[in-house]
SERO-4910 file (N, C-alpha, C, O; in steps of 0.05 Angstrom, whole numbers):
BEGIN
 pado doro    nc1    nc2    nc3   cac1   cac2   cac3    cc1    cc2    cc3    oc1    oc2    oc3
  Unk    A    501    162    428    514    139    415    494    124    398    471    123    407
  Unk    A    501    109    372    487     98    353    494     76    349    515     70    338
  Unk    A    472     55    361    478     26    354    458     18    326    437     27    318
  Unk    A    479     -5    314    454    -19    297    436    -31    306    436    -37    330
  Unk    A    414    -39    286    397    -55    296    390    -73    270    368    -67    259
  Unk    A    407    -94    259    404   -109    235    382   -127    238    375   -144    255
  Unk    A    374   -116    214    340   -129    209    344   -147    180    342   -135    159
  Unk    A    348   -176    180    341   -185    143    319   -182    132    297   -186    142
  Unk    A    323   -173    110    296   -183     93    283   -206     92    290   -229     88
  Unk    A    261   -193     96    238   -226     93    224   -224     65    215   -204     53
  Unk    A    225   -248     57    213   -263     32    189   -264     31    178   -285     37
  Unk    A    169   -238     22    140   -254     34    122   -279     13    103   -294     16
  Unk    A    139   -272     -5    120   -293    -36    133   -284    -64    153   -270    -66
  Unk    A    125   -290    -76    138   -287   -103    128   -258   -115    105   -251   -112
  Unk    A    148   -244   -127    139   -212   -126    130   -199   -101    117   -178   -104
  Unk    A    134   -204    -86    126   -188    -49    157   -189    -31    170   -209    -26
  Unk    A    160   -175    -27    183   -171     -9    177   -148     14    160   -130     11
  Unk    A    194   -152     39    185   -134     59    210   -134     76    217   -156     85
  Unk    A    221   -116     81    253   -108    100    242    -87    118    227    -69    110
  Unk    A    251    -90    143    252    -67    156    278    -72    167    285    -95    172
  Unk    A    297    -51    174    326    -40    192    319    -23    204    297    -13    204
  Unk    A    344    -14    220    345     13    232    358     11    251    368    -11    256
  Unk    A    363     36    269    383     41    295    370     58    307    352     73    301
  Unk    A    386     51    331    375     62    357    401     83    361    425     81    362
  Unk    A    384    104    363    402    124    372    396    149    403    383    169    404
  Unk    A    413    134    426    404    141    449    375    118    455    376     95    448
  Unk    A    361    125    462    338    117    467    319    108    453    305     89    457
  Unk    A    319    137    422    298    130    404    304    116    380    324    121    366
  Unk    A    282     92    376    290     73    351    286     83    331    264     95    331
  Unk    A    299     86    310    284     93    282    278     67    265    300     56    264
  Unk    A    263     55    254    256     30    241    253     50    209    241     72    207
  Unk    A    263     38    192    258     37    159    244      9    152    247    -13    163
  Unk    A    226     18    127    202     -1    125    206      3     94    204     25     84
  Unk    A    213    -25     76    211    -17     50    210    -43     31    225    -62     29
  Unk    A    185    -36     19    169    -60      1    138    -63      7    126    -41      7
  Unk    A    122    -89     12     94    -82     10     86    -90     34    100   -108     44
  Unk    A     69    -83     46     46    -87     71     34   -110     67      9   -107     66
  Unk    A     41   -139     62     14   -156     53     13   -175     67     30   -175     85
  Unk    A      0   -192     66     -7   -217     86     35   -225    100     55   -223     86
  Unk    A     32   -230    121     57   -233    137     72   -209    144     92   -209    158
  Unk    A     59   -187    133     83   -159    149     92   -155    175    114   -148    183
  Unk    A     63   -163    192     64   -153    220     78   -170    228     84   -167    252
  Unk    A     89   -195    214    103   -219    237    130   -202    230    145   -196    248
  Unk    A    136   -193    202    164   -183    200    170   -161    218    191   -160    229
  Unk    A    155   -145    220    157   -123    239    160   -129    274    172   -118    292
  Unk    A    143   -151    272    142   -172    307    180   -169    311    192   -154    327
  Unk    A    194   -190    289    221   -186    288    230   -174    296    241   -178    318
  Unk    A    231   -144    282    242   -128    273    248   -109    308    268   -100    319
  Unk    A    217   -111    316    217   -105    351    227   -114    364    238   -100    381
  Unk    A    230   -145    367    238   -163    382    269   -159    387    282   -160    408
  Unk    A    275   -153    363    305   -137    370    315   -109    370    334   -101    356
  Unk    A    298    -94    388    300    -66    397    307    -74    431    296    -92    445
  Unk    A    333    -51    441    333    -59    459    321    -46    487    317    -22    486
  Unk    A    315    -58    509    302    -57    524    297    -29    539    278    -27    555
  Unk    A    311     -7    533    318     17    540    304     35    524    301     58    533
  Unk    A    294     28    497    283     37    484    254     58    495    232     51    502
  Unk    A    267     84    492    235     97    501    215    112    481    194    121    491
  Unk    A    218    115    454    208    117    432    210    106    407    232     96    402
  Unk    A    192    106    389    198     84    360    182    107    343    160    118    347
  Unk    A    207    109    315    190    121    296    199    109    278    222    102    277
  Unk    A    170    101    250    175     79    238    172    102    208    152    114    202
  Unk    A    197    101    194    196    106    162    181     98    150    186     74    145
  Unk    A    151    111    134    143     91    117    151     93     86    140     81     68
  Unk    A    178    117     85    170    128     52    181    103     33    178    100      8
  Unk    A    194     87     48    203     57     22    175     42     14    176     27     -5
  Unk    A    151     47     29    132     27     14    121     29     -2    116     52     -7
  Unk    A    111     15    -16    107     26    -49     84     12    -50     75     11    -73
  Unk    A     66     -4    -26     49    -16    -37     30    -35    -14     40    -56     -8
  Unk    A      5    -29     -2      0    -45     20    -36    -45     14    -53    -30      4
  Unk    A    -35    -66     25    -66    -84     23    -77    -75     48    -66    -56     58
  Unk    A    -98    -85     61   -111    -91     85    -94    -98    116    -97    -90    139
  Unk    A    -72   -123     98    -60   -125    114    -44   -104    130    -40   -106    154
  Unk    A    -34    -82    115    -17    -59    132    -35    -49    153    -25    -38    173
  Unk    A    -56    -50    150    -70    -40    180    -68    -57    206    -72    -52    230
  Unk    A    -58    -80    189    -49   -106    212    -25    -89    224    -23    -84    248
  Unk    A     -7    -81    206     22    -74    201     20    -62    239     25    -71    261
  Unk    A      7    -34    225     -6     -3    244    -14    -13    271     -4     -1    290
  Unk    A    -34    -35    276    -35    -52    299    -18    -58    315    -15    -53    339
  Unk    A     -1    -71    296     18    -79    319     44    -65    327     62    -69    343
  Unk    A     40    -50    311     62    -30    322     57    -11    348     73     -4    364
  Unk    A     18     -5    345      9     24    373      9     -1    391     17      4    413
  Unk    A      2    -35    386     -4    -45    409     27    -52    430     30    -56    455
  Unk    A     46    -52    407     77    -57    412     88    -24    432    105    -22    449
  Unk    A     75     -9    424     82     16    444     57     20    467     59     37    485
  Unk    A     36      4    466     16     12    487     27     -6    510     24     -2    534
  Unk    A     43    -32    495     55    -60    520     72    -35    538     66    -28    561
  Unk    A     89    -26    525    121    -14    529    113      5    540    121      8    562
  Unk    A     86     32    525     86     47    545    100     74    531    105     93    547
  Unk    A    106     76    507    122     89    489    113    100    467     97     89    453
  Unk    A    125    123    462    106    135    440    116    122    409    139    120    402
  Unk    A     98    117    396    110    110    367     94    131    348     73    144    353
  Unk    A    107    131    326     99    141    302    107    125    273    130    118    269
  Unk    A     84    120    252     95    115    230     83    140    205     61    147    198
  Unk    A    115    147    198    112    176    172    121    165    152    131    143    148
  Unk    A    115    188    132    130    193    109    119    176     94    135    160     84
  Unk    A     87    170     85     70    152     69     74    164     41     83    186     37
  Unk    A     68    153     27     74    165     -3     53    142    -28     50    119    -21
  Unk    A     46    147    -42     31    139    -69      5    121    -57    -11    127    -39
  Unk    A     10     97    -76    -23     79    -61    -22     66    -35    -37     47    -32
  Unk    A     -3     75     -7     -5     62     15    -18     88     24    -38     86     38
  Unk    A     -7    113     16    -23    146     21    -56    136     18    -74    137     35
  Unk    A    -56    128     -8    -79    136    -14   -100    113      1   -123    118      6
  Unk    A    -89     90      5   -104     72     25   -110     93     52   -132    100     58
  Unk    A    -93     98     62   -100    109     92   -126    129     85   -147    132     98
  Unk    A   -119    140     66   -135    162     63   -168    146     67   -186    153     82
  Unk    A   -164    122     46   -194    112     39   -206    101     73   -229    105     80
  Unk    A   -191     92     84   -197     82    108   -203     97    128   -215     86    147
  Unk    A   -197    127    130   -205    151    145   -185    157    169   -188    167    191
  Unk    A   -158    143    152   -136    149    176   -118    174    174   -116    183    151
  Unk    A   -104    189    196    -82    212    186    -61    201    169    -48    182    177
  Unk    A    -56    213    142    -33    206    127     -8    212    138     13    200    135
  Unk    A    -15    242    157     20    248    164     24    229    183     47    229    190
  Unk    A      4    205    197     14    201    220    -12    181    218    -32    194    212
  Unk    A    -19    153    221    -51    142    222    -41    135    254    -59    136    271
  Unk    A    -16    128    262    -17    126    286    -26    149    317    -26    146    341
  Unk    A    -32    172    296    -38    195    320    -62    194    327    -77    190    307
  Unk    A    -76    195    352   -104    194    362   -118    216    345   -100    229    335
  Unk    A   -141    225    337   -161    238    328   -153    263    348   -150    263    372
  Unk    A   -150    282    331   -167    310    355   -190    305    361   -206    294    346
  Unk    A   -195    316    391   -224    319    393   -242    345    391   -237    364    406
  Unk    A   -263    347    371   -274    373    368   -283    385    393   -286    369    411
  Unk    A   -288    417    400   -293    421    419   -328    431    414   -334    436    391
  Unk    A   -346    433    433   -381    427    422   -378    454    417   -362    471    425
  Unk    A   -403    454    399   -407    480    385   -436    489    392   -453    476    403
  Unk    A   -436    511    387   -462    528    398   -487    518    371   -483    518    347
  Unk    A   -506    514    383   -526    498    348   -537    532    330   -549    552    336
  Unk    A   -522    519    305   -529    547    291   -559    543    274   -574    524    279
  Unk    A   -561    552    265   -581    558    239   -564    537    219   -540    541    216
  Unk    A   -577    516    207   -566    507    180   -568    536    155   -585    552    148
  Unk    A   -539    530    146   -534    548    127   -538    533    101   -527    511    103
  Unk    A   -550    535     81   -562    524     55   -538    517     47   -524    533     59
  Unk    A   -523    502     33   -505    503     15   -509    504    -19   -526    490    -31
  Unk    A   -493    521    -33   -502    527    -65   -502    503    -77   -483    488    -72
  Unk    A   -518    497    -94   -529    483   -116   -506    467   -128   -505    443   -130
  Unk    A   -488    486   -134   -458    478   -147   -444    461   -133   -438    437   -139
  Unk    A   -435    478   -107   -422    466    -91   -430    436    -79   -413    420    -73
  Unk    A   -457    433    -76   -469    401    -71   -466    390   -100   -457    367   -100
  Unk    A   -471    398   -120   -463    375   -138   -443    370   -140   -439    347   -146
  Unk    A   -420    387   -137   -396    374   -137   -377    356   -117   -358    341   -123
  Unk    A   -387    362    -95   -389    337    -68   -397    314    -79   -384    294    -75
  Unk    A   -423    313    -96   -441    286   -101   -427    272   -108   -426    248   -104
  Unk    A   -403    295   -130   -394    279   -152   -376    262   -144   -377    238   -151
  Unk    A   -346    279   -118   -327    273   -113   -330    243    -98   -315    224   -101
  Unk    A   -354    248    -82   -367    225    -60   -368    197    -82   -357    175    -78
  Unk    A   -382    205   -100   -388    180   -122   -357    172   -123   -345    155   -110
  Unk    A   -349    188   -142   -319    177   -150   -302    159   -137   -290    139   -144
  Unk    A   -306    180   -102   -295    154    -89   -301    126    -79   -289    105    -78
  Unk    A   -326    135    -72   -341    102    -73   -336     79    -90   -336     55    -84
  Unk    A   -330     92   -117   -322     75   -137   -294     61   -138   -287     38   -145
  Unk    A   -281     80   -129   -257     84   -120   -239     58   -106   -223     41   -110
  Unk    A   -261     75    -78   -259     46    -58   -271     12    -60   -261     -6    -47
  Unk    A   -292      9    -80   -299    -15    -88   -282    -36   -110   -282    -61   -111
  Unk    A   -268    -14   -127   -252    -21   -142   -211    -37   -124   -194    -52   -132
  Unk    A   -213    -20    -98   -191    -19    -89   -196    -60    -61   -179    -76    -54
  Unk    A   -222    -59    -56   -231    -80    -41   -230    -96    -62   -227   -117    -49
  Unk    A   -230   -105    -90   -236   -122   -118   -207   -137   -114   -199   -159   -108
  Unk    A   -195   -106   -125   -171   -104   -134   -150   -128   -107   -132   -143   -115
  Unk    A   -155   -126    -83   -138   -130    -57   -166   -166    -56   -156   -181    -40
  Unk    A   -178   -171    -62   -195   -193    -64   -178   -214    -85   -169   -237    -82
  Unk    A   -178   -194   -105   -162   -216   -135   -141   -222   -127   -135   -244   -137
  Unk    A   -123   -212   -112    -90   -210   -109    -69   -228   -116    -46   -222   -123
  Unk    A    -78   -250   -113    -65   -283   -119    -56   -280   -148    -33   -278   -156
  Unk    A    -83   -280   -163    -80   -276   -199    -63   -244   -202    -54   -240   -224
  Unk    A    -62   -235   -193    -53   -199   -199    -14   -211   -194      5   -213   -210
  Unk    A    -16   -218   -167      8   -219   -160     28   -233   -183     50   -224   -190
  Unk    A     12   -266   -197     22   -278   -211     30   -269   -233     51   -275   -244
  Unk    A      8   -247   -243     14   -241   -268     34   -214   -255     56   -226   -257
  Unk    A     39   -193   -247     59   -182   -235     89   -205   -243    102   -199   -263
  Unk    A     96   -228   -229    111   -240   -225    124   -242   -264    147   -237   -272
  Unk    A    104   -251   -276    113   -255   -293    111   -242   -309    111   -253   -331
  Unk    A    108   -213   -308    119   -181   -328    144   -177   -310    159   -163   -323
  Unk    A    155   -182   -289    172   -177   -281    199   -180   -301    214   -164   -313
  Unk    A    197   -219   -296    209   -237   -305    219   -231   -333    242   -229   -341
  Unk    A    193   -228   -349    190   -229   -372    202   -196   -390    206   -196   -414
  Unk    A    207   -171   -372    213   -150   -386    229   -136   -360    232   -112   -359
  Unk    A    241   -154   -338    271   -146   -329    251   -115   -307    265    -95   -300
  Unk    A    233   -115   -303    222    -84   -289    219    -90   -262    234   -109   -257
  Unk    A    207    -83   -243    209    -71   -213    180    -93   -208    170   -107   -226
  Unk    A    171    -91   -179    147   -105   -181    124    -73   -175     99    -74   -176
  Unk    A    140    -51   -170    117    -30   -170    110    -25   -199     86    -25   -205
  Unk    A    136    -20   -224    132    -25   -248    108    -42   -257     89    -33   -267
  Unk    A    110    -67   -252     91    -85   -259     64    -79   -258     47    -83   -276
  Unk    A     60    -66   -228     38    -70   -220     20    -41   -235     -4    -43   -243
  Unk    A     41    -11   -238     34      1   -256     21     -7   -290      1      4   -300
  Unk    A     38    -26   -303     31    -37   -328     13    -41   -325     -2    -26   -338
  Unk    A     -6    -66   -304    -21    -79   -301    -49    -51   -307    -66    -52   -324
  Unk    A    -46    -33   -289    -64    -17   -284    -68     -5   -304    -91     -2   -312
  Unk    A    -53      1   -315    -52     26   -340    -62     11   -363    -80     22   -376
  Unk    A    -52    -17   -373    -70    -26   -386    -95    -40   -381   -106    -55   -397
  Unk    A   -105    -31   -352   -136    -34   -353   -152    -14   -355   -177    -17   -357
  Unk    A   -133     18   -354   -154     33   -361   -154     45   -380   -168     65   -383
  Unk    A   -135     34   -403   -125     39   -431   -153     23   -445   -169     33   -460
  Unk    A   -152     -1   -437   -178    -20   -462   -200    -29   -442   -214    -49   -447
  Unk    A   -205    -10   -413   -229    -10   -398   -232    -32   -401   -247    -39   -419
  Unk    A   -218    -50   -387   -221    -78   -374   -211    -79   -346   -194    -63   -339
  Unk    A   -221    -98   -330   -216    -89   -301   -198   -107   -295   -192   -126   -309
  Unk    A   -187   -102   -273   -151   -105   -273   -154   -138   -268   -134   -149   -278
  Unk    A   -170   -156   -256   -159   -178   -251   -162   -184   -277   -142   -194   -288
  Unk    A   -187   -181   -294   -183   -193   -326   -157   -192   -335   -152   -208   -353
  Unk    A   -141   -178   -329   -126   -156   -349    -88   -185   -332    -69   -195   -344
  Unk    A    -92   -185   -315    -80   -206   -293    -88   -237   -315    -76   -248   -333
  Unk    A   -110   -241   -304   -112   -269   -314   -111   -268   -344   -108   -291   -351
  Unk    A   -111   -255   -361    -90   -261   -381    -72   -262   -390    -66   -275   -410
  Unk    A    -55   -244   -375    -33   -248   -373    -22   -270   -363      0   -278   -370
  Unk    A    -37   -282   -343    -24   -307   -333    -29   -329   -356    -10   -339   -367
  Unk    A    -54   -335   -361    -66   -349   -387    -46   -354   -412    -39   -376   -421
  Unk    A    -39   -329   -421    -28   -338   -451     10   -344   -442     28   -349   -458
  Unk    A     11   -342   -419     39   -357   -421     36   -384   -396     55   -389   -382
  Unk    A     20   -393   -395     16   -423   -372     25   -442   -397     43   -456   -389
  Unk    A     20   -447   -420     37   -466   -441     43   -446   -467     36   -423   -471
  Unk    A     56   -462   -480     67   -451   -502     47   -442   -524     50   -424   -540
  Unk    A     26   -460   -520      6   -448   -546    -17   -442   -526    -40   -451   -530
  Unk    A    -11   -429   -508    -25   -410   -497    -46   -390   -512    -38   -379   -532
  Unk    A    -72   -385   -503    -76   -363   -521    -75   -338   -517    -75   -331   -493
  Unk    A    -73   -317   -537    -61   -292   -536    -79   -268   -520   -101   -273   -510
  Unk    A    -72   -255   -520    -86   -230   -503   -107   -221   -535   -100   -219   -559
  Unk    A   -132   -216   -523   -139   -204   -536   -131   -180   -560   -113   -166   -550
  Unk    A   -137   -169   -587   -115   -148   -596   -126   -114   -579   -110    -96   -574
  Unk    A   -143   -114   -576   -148    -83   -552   -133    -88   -525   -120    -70   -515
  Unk    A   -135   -105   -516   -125   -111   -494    -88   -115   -495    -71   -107   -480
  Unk    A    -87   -132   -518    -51   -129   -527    -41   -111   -530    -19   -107   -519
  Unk    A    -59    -89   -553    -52    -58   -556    -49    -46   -520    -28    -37   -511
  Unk    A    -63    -46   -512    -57    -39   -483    -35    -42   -466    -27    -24   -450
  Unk    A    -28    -64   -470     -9    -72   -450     10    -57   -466     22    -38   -455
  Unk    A     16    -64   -492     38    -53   -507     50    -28   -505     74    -23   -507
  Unk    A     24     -7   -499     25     19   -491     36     25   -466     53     41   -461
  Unk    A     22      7   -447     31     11   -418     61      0   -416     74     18   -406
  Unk    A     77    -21   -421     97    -29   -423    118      1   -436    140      5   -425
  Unk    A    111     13   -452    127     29   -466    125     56   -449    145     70   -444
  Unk    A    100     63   -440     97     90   -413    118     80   -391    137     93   -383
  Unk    A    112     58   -384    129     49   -358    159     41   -357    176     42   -339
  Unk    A    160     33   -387    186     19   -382    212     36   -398    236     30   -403
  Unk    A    195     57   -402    217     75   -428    222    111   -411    235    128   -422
***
């Protein structure tokens, strides 16, 4: 038998939204999770438990609605293994998809699953170091670099967020699009006129705070212009 389990949406800020629902069917909860991971998730999700009922002997949490999580989703992930370690119950959260994927990844968690314990290797007999080819280490060097860069750019990016979000808010507003939309524009025209994304934010916020605001730079306008038309066409 399948009960509901009505969950509202919570409001986390302007352009941020965060819902989770779901039902319990027999025993096991299914929770759906859809919008962004950011500062206040884990209290929405606190909710979201709080009304699972007491019989409950497993929780598996949907992640494929999120389109978007900071630092905070590892808060999220917390309190969900610590919400099954109280209870005593197995949980899982699946089905990660785009930049919440690619966060777990940077953080060194399982994507199918960050809630699954690590295997443990079993010891190995000590071999001979085997040389590795010339090629093959530079192209490690390279991949290694990339991501380093990667990840410094992604700690910036989750630092600025205030100015990002605002200007988000107001490409929304301003051209009727999604807040994942937005946040795509944003990006694409920072790596259209190689300007880094909060610049690319705080001017957008800038030339519309008053009416004789000043304008976006014209490389940086051309940019956006481009990105607006990839994204929104």
């Amino acid at each position: 038998m399948t009960s509901a389990v009505p969950i509202s949406p919570a409001v986390l800020g302007r352009g941020r939204s965060l819902a989770v629902d779901g039902h319990v069917d027999e025993s096991r909860a299914v929770l759906t999770t859809r919008g962004e991971l950011v500062h206040g998730c884990a209290d929405v999700l606190a909710r979201a438990l709080a009304d699972l009922p007491d019989a409950v002997s497993r929780i598996d949490a949907d992640m494929s609605g999120v389109v978007f999580m900071d630092t905070a989703g590892l808060d999220f992930l917390k309190a969900l293994r610590d919400h099954g370690d109280r209870l005593r119950v197995p949980v899982t959260a699946r089905h990660w998809n785009g930049q919440p994927r690619r966060i777990l990844e940077l953080a060194g968690l399982d994507t199918t699953d960050p809630l699954r314990a690590p295997a443990r290797r079993a010891p190995q007999e000590p071999t001979d170091p085997v040389p590795m080819p010339s090629a093959v280490a530079l192209e490690r060097a390279e991949q290694l670099h990339s991501l380093r860069e990667e990840i410094e750019q992604l700690r910036f990016a989750i630092s600025s967020r205030p100015v990002i979000d605002q200007a988000r808010g107001i490409l929304m507003a301003m051209h009727a699009c999604t807040s994942e939309q937005a946040w795509h524009i944003l990006r694409e025209a920072s790596q259209l006129s190689n300007t880094k994304l909060r610049t690319v934010a705080a001017t957008v916020t800038a030339s519309t705070e008053r009416p004789d605001g000043p304008p976006p730079p014209t490389e940086l306008r051309e940019a956006l212009r481009t990105a607006l038309e990839r994204c929104l066409n």
